[in-house]
N, C-alpha and C positions, 0 to 999 in steps of 0.2 A: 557679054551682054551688058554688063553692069557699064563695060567704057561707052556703051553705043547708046545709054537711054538719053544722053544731053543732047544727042541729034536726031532724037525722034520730036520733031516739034508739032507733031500732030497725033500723038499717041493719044487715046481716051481712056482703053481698054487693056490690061493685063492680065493674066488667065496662067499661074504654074500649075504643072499637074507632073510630081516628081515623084510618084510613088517606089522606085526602086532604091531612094535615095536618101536626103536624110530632107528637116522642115526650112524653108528662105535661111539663107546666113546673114550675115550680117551689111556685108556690102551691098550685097542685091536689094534688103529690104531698105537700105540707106538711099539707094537709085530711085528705088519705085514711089517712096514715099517723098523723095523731094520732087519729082518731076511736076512741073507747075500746070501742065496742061492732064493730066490722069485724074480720073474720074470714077472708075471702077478697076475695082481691083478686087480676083479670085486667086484662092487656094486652094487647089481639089488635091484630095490625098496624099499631101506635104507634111507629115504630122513632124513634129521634133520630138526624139523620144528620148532621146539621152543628155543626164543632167547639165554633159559639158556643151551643148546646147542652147542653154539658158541665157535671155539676153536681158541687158541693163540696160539704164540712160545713158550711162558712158559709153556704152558700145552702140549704140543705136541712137546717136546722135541727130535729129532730127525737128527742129522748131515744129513745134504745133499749127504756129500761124500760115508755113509752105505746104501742109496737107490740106487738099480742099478735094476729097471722095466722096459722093454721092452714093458709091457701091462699098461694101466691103463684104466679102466671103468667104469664110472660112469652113469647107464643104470638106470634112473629113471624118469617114463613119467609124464606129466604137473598131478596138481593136479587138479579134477575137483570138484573146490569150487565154481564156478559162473554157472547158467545155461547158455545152449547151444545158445540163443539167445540176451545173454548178449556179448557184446565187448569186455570182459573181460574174457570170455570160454577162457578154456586152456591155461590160464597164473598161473604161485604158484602165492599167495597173498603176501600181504605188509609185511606179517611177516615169511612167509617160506623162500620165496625168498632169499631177503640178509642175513639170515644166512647160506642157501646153496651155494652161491655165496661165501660168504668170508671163509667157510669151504674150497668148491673145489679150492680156490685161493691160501690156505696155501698150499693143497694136493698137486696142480700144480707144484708151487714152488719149490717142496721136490724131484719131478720127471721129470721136465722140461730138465735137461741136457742128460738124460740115456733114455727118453721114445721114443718107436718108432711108437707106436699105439695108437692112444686118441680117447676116445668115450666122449662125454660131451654133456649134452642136449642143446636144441639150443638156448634156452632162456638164458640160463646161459653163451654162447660161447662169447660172445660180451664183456666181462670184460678180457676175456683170449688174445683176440689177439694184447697183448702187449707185452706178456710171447715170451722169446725164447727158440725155441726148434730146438737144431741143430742139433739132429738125428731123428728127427718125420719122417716116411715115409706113415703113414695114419693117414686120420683123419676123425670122423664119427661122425655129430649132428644130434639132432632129435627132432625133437619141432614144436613150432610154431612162432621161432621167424629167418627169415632166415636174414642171413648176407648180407650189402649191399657191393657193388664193391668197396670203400675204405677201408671197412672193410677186405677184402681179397687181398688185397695190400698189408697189415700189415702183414697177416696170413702166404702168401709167402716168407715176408722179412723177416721174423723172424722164421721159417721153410725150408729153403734153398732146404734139400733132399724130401720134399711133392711131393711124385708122387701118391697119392690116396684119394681121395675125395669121401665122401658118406653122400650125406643131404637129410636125409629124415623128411623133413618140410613142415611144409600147412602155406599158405600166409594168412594174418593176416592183420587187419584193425588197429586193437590196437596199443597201445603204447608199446614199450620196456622196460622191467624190468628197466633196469639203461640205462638213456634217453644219448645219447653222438652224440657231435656233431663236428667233424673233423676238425682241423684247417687246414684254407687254404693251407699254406705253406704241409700240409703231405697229402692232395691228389694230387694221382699219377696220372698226365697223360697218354690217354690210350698205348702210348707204355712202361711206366715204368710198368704199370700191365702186361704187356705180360712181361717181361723182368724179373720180380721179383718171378717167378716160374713156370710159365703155360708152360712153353715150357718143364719142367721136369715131366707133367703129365702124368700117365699111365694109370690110374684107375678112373672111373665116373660114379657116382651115383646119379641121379637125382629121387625125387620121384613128381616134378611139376618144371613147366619153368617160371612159374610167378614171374617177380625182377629179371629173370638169364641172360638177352639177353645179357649183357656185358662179364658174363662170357663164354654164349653158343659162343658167337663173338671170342673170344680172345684162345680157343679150339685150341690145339696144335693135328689137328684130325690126324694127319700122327704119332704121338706118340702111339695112343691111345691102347690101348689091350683090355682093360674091359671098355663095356659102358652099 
């Protein structure tokens, strides 16, 4: 596959979906992210879960400026390694985690300036909203870890064109993968969150209101098109 992507001169679209296996290696993601004509690009239940997994810039050699994705999706749900009445249901564990974490952060990285559509599971969304993305115009998590209202202060400020929102997340007693906790000085007061994107919204997708009242508050509803 990897020798055949230089002669797909019409490729737009890629789509792995390798769940018996392990998450893209190294040379596949090295094909798919330089190919100059790919546009979208999916990973359905590809997760990397073992450390020796883990990719760097050296290994994943890839100029920024030969990635120009419009899509990028990384659609892979919580693993369920804990039972359901454990606190800890539907979180990845100690060691899946941050190597999916620091995978999809190189990935981000690589598609951050060109992407205008981001799927990323919700657990993992919270390392990301430092990343700018100034042509993102959707963006879609799915987990069970949802974002608090400083967290989406960032997400606006560093997303400018975000007119679509779709979090499909279940509220959660547990801890957060990677525990972070906001300095004073960078939470926004509640007019800089209305200020920093919510009035650019078009699109709203809630799958539960629990933790959203700030955002349901702050609802630019005379925008609105899709709820």
């Amino acid at each position: 596959l990897v020798t055949v992507f230089s002669k797909m001169e019409k490729l737009r679209t890629f789509r792995l979906i390798n769940s018996t296996e392990r998450g893209p290696w190294p040379a596949l993601l090295n094909a798919i992210f330089s190919t100059p004509t790919l546009t979208s690009c999916e990973i359905w239940d590809s997760p990397w879960r073992r450390p020796e997994e883990k990719l760097n810039q050296s290994i994943l050699d890839i100029p920024r400026e030969r990635t120009q994705l419009k899509r990028f999706v990384y659609r892979v749900p919580f693993t369920e390694c804990f039972p359901r009445e454990s606190e800890s249901y539907g979180r990845r564990d100690k060691v899946q985690g941050p190597v999916e974490l620091s995978n999809l952060l190189l990935l981000t990285s690589l598609v951050c300036e060109s992407v205008e559509v981001l799927e990323i599971p919700a657990e993992l969304a919270l390392s990301l909203v430092d990343c700018v993305f100034p042509n993102l115009r959707e963006l879609t998590v799915q987990g069970h870890e949802p974002l608090q209202a400083f967290d989406w202060s960032a997400i606006f400020r560093n997303a400018p064109r975000l007119g679509g929102i779709h979090l499909q997340t279940v509220h959660t007693a547990s801890n957060r993968l990677t525990t972070r906790t906001p300095r004073a000085a960078s939470r926004p007061s509640y007019d800089d969150f209305i200020v920093r994107g919510m009035s650019n919204l078009e699109s709203l997708t809630l799958s539960e209101i629990c933790g959203k009242e700030r955002l349901l508050s702050a609802l630019p509803y005379a925008n609105l098109r899709t709820l």
